[in-house]
SEVOKE-742324 format. One record per atom (N, C-alpha, C): x negated, y, z. Coordinates in steps of 0.02 Angstrom, whole numbers, plus 50000, padded with zeros to 5 digits. Last residue first. Layout:
<panus>
XYZ...
</panus>
This chain:
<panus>
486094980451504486294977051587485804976751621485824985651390486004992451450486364986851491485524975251305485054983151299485304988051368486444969751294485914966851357485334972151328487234974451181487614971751274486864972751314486554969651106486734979951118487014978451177486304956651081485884960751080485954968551102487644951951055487414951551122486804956151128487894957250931488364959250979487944957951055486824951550855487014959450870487254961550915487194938350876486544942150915486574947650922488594936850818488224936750883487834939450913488074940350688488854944750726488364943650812487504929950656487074933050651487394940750696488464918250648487774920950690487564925150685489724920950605489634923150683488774922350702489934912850484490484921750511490094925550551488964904050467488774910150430489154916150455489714896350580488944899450583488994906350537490904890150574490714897150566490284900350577490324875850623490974877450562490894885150602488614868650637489224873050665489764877950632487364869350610487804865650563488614865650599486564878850663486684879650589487424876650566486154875750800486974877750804486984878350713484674873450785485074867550828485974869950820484214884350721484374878350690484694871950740483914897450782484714893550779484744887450750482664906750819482594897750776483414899050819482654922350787482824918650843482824912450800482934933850707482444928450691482254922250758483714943850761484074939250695483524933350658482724948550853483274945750855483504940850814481974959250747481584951450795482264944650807483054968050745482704963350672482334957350696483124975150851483794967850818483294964250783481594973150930482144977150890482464970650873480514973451073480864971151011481424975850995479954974551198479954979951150480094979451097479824964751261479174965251194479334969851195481094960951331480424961751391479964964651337481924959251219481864965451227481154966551285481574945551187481284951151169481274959151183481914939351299481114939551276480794944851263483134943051296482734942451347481944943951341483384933751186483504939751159483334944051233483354919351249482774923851184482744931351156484104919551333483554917751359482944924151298485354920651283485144925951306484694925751342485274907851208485104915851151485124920051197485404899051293485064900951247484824903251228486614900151362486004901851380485274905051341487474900051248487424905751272486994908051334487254885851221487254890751180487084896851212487564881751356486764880851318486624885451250488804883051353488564885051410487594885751368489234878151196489404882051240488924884751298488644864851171488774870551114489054876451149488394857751281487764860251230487984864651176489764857151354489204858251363488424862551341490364848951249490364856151235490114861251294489504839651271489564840251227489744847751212489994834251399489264834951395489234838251340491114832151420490844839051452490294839051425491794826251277491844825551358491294832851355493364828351149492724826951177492624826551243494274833351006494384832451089493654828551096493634847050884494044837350907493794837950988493974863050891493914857450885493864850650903494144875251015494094874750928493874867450934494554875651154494904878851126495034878751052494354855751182494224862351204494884866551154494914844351281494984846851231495004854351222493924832051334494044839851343494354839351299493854819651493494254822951429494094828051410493424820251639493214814851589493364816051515492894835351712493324831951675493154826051644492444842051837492044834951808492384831251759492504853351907493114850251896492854842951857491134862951885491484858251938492074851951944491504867951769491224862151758491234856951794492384879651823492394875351752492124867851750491304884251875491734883851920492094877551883490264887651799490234882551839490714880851859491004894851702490624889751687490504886151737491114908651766491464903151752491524894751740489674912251754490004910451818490474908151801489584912751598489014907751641489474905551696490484923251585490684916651574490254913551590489714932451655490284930051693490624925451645488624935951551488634933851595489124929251644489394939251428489224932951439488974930151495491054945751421490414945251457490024941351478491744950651265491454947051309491024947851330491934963051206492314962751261492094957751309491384961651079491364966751096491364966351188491154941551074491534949151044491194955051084490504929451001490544936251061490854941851044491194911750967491074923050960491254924151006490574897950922491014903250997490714909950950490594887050803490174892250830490654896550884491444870250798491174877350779490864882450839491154861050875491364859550816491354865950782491934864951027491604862650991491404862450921491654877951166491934874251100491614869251094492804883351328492254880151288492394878851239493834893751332493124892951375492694889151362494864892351271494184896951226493604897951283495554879351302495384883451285494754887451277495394868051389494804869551396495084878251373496404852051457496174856851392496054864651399495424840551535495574846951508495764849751454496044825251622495834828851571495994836451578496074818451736495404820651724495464824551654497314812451770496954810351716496144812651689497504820151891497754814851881497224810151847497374834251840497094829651886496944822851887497344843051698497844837251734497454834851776497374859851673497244854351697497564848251731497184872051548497774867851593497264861751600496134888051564496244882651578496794876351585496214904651512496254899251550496124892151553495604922351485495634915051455495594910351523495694936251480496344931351520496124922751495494764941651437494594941551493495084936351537493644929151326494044934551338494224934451386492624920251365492634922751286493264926551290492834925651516492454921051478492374924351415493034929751703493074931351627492654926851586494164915851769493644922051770493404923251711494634904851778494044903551826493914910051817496334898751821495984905551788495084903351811497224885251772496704888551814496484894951754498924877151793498334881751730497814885651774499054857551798498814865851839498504868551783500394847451830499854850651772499734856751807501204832751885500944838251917500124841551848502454820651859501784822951835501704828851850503474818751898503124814351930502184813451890504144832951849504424825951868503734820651847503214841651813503654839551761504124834951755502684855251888503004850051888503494848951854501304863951893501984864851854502264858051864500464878551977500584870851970501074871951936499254890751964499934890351939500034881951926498064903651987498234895951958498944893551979497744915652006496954911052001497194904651983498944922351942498304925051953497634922351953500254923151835499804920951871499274922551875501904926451765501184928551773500724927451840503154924451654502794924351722502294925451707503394927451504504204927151584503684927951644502724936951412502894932351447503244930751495503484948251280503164945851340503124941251362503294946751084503724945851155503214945651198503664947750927502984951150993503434951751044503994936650814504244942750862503704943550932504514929250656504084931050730504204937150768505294927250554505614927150608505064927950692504194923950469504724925250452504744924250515502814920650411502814924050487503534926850486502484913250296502394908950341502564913250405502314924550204503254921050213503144916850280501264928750282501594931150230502324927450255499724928750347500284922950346500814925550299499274939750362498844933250335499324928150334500134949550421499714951450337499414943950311500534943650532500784944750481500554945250411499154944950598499254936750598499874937950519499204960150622498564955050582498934948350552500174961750667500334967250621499494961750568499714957550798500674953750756500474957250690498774963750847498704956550834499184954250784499434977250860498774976450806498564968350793500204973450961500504975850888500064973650850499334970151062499834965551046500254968650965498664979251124498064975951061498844974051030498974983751271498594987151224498494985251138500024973051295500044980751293499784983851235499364962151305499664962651247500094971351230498434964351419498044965751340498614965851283499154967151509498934971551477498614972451428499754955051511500124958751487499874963551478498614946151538498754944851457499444950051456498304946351653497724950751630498034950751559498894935951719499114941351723498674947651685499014920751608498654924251662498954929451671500684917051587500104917751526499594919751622502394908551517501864907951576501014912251561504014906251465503184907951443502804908151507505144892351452504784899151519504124900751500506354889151347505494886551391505474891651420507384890551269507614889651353506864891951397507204892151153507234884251170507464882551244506564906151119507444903851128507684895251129505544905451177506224907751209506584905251203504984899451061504984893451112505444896051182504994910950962505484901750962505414899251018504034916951047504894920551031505384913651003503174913951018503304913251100504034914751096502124911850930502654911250934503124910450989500984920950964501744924550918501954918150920499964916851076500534922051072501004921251038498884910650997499354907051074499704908151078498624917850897498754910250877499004907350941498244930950935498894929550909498974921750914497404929551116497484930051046498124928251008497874928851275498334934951213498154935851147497644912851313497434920951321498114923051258498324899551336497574900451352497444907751351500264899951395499744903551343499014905351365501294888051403500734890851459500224895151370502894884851433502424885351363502094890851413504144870451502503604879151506503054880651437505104865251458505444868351501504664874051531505724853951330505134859751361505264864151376506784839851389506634848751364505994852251376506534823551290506404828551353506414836451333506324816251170506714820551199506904823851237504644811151096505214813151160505664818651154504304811150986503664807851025504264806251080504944818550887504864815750841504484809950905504664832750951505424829050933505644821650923503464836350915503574833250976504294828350999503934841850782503414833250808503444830350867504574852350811504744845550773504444839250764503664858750869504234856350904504494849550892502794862650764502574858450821503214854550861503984868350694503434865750658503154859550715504074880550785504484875750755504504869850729502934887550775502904882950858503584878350821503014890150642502384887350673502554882650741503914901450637503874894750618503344888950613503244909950741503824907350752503994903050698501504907250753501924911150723502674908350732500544901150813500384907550791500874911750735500784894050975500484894250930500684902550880500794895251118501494894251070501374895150989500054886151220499874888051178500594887051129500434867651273500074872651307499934876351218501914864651360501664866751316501234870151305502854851051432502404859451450502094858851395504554845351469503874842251437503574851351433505294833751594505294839851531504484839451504505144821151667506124824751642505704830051611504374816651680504664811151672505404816551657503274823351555503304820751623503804817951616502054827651440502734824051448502524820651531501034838851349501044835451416501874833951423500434846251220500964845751245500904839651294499284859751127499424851451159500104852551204498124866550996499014866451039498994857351071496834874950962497004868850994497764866551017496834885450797496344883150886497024875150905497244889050700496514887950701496384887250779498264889850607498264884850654497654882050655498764898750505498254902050554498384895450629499094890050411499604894650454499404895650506498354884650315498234882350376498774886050435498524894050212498484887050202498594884850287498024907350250498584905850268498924896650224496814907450399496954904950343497574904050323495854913450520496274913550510496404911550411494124902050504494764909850512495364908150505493974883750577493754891750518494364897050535494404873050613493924875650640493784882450589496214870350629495664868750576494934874550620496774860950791496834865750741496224866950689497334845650822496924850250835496864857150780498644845150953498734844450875497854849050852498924831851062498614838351067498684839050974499524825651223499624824951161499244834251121500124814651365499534818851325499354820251250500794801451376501134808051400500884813651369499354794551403500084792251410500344799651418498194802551294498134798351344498804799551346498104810251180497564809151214497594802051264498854807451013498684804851075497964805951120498944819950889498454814650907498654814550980499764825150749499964825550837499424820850863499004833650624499604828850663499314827850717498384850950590498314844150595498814837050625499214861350556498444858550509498394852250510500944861850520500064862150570499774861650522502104863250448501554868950432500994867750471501874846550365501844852450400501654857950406501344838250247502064838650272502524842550319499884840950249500444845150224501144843150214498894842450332499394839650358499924843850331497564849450320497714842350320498264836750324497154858950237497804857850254497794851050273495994861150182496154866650223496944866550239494864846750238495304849950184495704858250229493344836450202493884840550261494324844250207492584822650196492914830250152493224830850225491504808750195491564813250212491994820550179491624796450064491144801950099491374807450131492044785849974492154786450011491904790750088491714788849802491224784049875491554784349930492704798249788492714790449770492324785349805492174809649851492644806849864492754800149843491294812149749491014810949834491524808349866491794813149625491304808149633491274806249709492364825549673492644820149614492364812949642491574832949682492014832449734492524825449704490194830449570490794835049618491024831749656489184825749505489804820549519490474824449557488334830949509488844832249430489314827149459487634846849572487814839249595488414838549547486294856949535487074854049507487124847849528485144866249595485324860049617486064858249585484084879849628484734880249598484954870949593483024888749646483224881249674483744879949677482944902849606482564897449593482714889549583483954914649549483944907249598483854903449594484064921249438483364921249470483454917249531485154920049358485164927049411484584926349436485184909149297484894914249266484874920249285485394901949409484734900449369484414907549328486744905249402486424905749460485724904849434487114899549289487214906549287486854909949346487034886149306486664888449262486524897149251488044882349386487234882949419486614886449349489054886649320488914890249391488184891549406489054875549231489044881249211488744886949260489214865649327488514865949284488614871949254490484868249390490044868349430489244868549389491294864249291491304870649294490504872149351491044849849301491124854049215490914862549221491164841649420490704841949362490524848049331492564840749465492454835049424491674836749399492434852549564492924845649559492684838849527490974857049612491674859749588492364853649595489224862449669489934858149665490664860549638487884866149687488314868849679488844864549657486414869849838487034863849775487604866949764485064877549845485794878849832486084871949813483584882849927483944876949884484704877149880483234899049918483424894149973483684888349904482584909249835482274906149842482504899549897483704920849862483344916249777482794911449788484814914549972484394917849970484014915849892486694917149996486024912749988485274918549949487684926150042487634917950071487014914350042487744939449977487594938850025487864930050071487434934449842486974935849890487044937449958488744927849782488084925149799487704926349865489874938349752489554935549811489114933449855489614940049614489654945149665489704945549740489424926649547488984932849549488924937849581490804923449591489974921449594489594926549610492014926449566491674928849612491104927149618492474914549472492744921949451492254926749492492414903049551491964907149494491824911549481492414906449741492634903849659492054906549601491484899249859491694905149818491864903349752491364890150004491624890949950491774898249914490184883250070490514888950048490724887550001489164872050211489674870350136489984878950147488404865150288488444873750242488654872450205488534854050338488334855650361488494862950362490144845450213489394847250266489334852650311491344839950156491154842450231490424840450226492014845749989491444841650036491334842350090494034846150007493274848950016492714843450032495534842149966494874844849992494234846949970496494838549860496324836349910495884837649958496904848949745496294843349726496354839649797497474857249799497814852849760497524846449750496494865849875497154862649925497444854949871495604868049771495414864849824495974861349876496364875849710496254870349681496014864549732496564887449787497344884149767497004876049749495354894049816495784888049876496254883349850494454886549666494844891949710495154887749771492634880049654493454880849652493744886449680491444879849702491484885649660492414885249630490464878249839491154876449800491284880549736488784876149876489364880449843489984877449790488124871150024488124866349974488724871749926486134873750083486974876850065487244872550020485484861850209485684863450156486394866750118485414856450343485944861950335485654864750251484974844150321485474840750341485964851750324483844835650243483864844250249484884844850258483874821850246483354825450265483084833450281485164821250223485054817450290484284820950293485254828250120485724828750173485334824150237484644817550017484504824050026484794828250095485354808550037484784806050044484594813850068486664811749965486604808650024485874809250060486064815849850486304820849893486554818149932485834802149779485274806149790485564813949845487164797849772486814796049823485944800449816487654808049692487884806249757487424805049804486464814249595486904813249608487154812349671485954833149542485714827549585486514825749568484784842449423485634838949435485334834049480484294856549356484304853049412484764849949416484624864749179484754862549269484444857149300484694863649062484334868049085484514868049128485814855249016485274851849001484404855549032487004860049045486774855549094485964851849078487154870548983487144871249013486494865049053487244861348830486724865148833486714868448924488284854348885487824850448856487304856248880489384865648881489244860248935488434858548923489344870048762489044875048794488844873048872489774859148691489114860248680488834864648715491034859948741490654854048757490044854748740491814870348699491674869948758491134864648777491464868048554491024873448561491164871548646492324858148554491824859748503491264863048561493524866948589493324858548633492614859148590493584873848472493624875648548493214869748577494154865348362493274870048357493154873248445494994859948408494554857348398493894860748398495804874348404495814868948472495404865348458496094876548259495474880348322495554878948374496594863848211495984864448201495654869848243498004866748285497384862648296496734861248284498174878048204497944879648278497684873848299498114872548088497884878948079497594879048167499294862448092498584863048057498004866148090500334871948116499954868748166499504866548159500504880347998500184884048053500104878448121500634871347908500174872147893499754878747951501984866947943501564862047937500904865947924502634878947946502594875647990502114870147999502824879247795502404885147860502224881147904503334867547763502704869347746502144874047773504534871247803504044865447838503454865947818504934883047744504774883247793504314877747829504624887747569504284881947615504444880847686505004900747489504434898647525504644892947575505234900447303505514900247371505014897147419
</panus>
């Protein structure tokens, strides 16, 4: 008669011993990995960073792990591509001959990575073994692709000044970690209601915001002012209806939501998923031409048009009072501006002054942390002098794109979507200023 405990006892045996021979063999294939690499630690990739400050640095986690794990390393060129995708990514983000670091969580998977990268012929291949693990324990610099996961924002409600309140949004694409809360939302309190600038990017999204503001004052928001007709200002305009608020947008944003406004809802949807339940492609209640006061009780807010910029309805709200702006997609920071198709970089120059005139002490532009003029200044107006100084040059030579895409950028490298948009850029500006 056969034994059942005996089965039993001799098929766990059995699988622990090939769990041992596993761990076995995973640790020697570690060993042997890491023993044919380049390895820096922390502080040697501190050191390293401060002297080759846009060095690529490669995640090789997934988002899921990266959200769980707590973040990310924040540099300069930090990418992330998972494992599973290496090899098929790689090239187009690094070159076989550019210095690479490659990072993971703890170590383990990241020496495997760099070893596989080694053996694709990428010379300068670099394993930092402390990962994300390690950089974090020093206390160093991460960013994350949720910073604020008790919410759907990205980010919590930061104080500008008495009444002034702005949530900043994550500097990269549309993300649905981030519930495409990739630009700037702020809210202004007067003495009986409260304005809203930007209904953000999806009807549980502006809900989301609401509930913070909930959380600052009970006053009604009684206007929600939209910077242009991208989705992230737009879709949720349909919660903040039905709050009573009064949408408000330039007058140039009903024909763009005419034209584009499906193809925006039908985008922001596909990237948001459950996060776009109850959104709805609505109009705005009003429409303004060069500027629009709003009184909030014993606080006075103006939305200015200056004229076309990084799109054609993009505005301005301004507080007098306080000197502050928030800027929208007329100026950035903290990441790279795109040219689109549509922008004219000229007449955002002329904007620009008009813009600048106003001498704000505050910005808070359209992409990232609040700042003063000087600043997005140099990433904006100087940016786009810039490159249409050099791409000037060349066409005066008789140049081609290819000259172009060799323009020195190293002053914008370390700018959160360089890799999306530089090179997008020049193209784009480059076929513009072939026929002005």
């Amino acid at each position: 008669m056969i034994n059942k405990k005996s089965i039993i006892t001799a098929l766990f045996l059995s699988l622990s011993s090939a769990t041992m021979v596993n761990a076995v063999e995973v640790k020697d294939l570690l060993q042997k990995a890491q023993s044919e690499i380049n390895t820096i630690n922390t502080k040697a990739l501190i050191e390293l960073l401060k002297k080759e400050p846009n060095t690529a640095l490669i995640d090789v986690r997934t988002r899921d792990e990266i959200n769980k794990d707590g973040g990310y390393i924040k540099t300069n060129n930090y990418t992330n591509i998972s494992r599973d995708k290496l090899e098929f990514l790689i090239p187009e983000y690094a070159k076989k001959d550019e210095k690479i670091i490659v990072s993971c969580y703890d170590g383990n998977r990241s020496s495997l990575a760099a070893k596989t990268l080694k053996d694709m012929g990428y010379k300068n291949v670099i394993w930092y073994k402390d990962s994300f693990r390690g950089w974090e324990k020093a206390g160093l610099k991460t960013s994350s692709l949720d910073k604020y996961p008790e919410s759907l924002l990205y980010n919590k409600i930061e104080k500008i000044a008495d009444g002034v309140y702005t949530s900043i949004g994550i500097t990269a694409p549309y993300w649905y970690e981030s519930t495409a809360h990739n630009n700037n939302l702020g809210f202004v309190i007067g003495k009986d209601s409260v304005l809203v600038w930007n209904a953000g990017s999806s009807y549980l999204l502006a809900q989301s915001f609401h509930k913070e503001i909930k959380k600052i004052t009970d006053k009604p928001v009684k206007y929600v002012v939209l910077e242009n007709s991208q989705g992230h200002a737009i879709l949720g305009s349909n919660y903040w209806k039905e709050q009573g608020a009064t949408i408000v947008a330039q007058e140039i944003v009903k024909e763009e939501i005419e034209e584009k406004g499906q193809w925006v809802f039908n985008r922001l949807k596909k990237a948001l998923r459950d996060k776009f339940d109850g959104t709805k492609l609505i109009m705005p209640d009003k429409f303004f031409k060069d500027n629009m006061k709003f009184d909030l009780g014993e606080k006075i807010v103006e939305a200015k048009y200056f004229g076309y910029a990084h799109e054609h309805s993009d505005i301005s709200l301004w507080l007098p009072e306080e000197k502050i702006i928030f800027a929208g997609d007329l100026a950035f920071n903290n990441r790279l501006l795109p040219i689109f198709e549509i922008t004219e970089t000229q007449e955002w120059l002329i904007a620009w002054e008009k813009f600048s005139a106003l001498d704000a002490k505050i910005v808070v532009p359209g992409h990232g942390d609040t700042t003063d003029m000087a600043t997005v200044t140099k990433y904006t107006k100087d940016y786009l002098v810039y490159l249409r100084e050099k791409i000037e040059e060349i066409l005066d030579e008789d140049g081609g794109l290819n000259d172009a895409y060799n323009i020195d950028m190293s002053e914008y490298k370390h700018l959160d979507t360089y890799k999306e948009l530089g090179r997008q850029n020049i193209a784009t500006l480059f076929k513009q200023m072939e026929f002005e």
